[in-house]
C-alpha positions in Angstrom: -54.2 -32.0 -15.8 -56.1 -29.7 -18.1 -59.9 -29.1 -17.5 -62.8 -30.2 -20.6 -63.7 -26.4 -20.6 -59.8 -25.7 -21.8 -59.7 -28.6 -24.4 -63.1 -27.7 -25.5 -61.7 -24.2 -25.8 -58.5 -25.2 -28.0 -60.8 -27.6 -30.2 -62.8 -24.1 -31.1 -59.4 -22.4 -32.1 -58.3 -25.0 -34.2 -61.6 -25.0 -35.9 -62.3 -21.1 -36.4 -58.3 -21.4 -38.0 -59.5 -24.3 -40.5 -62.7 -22.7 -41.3 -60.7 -19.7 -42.2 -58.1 -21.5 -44.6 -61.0 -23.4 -46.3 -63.0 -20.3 -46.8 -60.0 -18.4 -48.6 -60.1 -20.6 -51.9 -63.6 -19.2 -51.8 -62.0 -15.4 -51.2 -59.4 -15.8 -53.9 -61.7 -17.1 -56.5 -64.4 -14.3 -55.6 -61.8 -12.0 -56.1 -59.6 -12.9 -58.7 -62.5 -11.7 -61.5 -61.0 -7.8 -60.7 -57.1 -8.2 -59.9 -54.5 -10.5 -61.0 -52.9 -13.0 -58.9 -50.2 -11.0 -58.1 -52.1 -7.7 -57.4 -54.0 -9.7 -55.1 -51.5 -11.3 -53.1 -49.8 -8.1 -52.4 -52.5 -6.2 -51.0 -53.0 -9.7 -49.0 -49.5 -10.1 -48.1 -49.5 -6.3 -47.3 -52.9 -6.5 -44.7 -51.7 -9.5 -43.3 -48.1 -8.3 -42.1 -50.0 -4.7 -40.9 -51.9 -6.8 -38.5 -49.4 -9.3 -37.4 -46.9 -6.4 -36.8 -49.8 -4.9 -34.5 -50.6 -8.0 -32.9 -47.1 -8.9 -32.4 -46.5 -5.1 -30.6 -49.7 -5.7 -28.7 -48.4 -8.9 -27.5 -45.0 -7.1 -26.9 -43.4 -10.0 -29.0 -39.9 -9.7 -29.7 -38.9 -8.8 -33.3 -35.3 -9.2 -33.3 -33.8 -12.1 -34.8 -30.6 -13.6 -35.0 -29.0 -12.8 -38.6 -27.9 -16.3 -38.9 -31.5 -17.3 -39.4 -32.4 -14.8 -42.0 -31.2 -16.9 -45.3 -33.6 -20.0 -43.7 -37.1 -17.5 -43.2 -36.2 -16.5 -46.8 -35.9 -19.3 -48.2 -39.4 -20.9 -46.1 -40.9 -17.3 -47.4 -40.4 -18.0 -50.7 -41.4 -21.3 -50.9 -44.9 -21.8 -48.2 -45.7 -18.0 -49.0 -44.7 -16.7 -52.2 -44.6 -19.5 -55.0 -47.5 -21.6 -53.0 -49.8 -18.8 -53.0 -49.3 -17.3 -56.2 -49.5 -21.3 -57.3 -52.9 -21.6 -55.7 -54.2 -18.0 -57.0 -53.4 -18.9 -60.8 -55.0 -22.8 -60.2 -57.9 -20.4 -58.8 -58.6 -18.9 -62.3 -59.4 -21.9 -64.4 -60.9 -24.3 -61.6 -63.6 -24.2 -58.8 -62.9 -23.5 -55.5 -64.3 -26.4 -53.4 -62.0 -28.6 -55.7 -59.2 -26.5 -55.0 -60.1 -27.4 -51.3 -60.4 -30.7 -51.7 -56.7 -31.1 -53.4 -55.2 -29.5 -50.5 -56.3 -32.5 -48.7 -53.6 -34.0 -50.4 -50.7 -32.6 -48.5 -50.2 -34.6 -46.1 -49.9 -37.5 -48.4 -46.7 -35.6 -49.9 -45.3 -34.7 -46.6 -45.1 -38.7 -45.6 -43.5 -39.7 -48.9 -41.0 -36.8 -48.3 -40.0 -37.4 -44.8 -39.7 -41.1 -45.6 -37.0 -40.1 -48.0 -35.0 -36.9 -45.8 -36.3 -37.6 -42.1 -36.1 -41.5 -42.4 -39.6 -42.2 -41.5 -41.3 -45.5 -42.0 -43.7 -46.6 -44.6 -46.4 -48.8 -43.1 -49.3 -50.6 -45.1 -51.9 -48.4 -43.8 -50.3 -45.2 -45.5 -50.0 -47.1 -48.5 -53.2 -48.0 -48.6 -54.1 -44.4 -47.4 -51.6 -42.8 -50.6 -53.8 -45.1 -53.2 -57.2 -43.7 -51.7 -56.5 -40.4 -51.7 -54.9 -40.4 -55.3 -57.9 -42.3 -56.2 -60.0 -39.3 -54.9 -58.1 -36.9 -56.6 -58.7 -38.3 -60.2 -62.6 -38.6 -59.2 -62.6 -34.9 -59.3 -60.1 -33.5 -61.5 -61.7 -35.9 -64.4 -65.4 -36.2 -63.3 -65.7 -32.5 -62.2 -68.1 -31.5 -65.5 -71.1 -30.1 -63.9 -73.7 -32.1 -66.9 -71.7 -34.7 -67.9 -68.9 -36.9 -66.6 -66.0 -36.4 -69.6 -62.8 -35.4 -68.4 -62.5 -31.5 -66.9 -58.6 -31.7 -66.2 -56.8 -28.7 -66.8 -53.8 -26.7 -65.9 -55.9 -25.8 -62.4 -55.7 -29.2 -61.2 -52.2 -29.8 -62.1 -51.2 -26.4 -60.2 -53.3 -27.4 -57.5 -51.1 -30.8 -57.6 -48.0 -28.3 -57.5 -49.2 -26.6 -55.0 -50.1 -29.5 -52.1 -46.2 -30.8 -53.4 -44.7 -27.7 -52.6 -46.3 -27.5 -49.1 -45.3 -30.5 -48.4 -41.4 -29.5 -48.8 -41.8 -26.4 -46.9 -43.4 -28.5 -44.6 -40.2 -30.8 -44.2 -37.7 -28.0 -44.9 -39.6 -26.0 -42.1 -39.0 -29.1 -39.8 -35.5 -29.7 -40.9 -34.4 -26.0 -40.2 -36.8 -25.7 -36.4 -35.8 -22.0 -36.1 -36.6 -20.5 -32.7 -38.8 -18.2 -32.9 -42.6 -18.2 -32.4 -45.3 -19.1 -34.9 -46.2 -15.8 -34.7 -43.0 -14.0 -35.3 -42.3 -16.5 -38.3 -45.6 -15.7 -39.4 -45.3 -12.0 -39.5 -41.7 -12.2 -41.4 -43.1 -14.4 -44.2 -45.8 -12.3 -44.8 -43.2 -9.5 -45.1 -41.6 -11.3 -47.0 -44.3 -12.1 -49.1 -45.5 -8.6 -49.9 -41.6 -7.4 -50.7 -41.5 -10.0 -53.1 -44.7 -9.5 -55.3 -44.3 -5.5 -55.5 -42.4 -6.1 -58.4 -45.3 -8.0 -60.2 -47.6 -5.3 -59.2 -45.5 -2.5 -61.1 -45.4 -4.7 -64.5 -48.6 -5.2 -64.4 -49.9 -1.6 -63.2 -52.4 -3.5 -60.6 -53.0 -0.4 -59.0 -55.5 0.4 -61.8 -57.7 -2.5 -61.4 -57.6 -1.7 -57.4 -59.2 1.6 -58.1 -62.3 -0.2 -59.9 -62.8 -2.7 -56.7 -66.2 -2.3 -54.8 -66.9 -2.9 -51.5 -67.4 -6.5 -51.5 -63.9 -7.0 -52.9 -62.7 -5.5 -50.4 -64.4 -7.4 -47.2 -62.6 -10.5 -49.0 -59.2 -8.7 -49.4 -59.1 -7.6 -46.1 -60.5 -11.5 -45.0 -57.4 -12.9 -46.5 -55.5 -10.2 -45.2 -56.5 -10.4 -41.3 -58.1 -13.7 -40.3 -56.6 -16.2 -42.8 -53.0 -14.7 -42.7 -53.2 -13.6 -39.1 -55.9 -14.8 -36.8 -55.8 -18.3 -38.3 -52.2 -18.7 -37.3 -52.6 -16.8 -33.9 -55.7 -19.7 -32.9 -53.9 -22.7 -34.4 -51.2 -21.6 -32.1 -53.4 -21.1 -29.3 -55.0 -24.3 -29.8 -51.0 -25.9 -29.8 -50.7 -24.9 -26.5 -53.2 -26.6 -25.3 -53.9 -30.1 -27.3 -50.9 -32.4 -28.7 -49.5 -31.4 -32.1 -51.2 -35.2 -33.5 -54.6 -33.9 -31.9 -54.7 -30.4 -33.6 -53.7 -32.1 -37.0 -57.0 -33.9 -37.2 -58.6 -30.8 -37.7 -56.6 -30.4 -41.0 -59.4 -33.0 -42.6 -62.7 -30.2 -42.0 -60.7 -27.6 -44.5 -62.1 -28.7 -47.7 -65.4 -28.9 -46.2 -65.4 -25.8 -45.3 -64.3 -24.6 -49.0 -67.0 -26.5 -50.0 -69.6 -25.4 -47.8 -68.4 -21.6 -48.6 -68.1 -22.2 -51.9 -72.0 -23.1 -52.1 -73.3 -20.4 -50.0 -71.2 -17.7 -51.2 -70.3 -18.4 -55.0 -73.3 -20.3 -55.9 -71.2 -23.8 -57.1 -73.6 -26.2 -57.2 -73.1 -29.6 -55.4 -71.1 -32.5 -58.0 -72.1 -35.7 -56.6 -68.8 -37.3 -57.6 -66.5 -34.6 -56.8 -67.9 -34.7 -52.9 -67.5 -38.8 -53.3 -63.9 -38.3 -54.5 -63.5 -35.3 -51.4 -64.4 -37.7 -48.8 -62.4 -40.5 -50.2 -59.5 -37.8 -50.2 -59.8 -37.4 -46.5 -60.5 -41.2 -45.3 -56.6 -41.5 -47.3 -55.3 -38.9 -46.0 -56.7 -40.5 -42.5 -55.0 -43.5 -42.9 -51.7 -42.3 -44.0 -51.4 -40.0 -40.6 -52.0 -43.4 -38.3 -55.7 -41.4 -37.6 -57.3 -44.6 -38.5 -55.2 -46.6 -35.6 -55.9 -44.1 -33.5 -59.6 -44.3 -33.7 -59.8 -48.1 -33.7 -57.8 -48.1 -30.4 -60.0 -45.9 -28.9 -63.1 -48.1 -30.0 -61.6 -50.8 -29.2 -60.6 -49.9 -25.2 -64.4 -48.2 -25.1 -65.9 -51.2 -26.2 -63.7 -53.0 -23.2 -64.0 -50.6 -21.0 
């Protein structure tokens, strides 16, 4: 039986890796005044597989895999690295990053109406009524986001941001679907590769090395951010913290992301605080709550307290 000290210790992994992912909206957007989308992903793409490939040596993780495999890492590398993050960057450009981190929230709700349809799970009422929340919340912000006044902001930000929490949600499946052995590490390290082969063509149209030469210091500490602890140590503690706690227990920890965007995005980039747009956030998450069975969870466990 595990002891509180190694739960408590898994619970801070999983939190360091969310406050990490909720933080890099905040990143992107600081950085994405001097480089491109694309220029940025590849110096990100690029850090990141540097230090998973030392990681994984220091770890003396096995590298080799078997060729069969390949055609399924590219595929997932294409779609949860490439297209969702050069998604993600361009929705960055024209949209705030604490809404961006409150869309993500959305996810989830995709990857149940997906697996309903290709892994045969069930629909219950709960979910349902956890799907109309969180689309609820969604359209508080993306039409109430005006900082004076409360006409419609919705651009082509929130609709990428839309795109985006879709496509995660197939790689999500597809990723389930194909359960290739290999580590989260290893898989980690390979799309990253993947990811930086990929956008090294977008670099050279665009000539992004140029606008690298201009970037100051503070453009870099976010670069190499994205690069180390968001594309490596994030993963490596969410891992951790999988070893430890059940797979439903780490997932709970999915619902602190966006407020950790927004939270970074306050302190860092100077957003100010939108009354509605934190109303529609938290309405996001109670959704997404009750469409992964959380909220059954949680009753139960009131419930047999209260009887105890």
């Amino acid at each position: 039986m595990l002891s509180s000290n190694h739960k408590l210790a898994a619970s801070l992994y999983a939190t360091m890796s969310i406050t990490f992912w909720g933080v890099s909206f905040v990143s992107t957007k600081a950085v994405l005044d001097k480089l491109d989308p694309f220029t940025l992903l590849v110096i990100r793409f690029g850090i990141g597989a540097l230090f998973l490939l030392c990681l994984l040596l220091l770890l003396k993780e096995k590298l080799k895999i078997n060729p069969a495999y390949i055609p399924h890492l590219i595929v997932l590398g294409i779609l949860g690295v490439f297209i969702h993050q050069v998604i993600q960057a361009s929705a960055l450009l024209t949209i705030d990053a604490s809404s961006a981190g409150w869309m993500i929230s959305l996810s989830p709700i995709f990857t149940v109406i997906l697996s309903m349809i290709f892994l045969n799970e069930k629909m219950t009422v709960l979910k349902a009524i956890g799907m109309i929340l969180a689309l609820f919340g969604v359209l508080m912000i993306t039409t109430g986001g005006s900082e004076k006044t409360f006409e419609p902001a919705l651009n082509i930000g929130y609709l990428l941001m839309l795109l985006s929490t879709l496509n995660w949600a197939v790689y999500s499946v597809l990723l389930k679907k194909l359960n290739i052995p290999l580590s989260p590490l290893v898989i980690t390290f390979y799309m990253s590769l993947l990811g930086f082969v990929l956008t090294i063509p977008f670099l050279i149209r665009n000539k992004g090395w140029e606008a690298v030469s201009h970037l100051q210091a503070g453009e870099w500490a976010h670069l190499l951010f994205l690069g180390v602890f968001v594309s490596g140590v994030a993963y490596w503690y969410w891992a951790k913290a999988l070893h430890v706690l059940e797979a439903s227990q780490v997932s709970v920890f999915l619902y602190l992301e966006p407020v950790a965007t927004l939270i970074a995005a306050v302190l860092l980039l100077n957003e100010k605080i939108i009354l509605i747009s934190v109303v529609g956030g938290i309405i996001i998450i109670i959704g997404v709550i009750f469409v992964n069975g959380q909220f059954e969870r949680l009753y139960g466990f009131f419930i047999s307290r209260k009887y105890k």
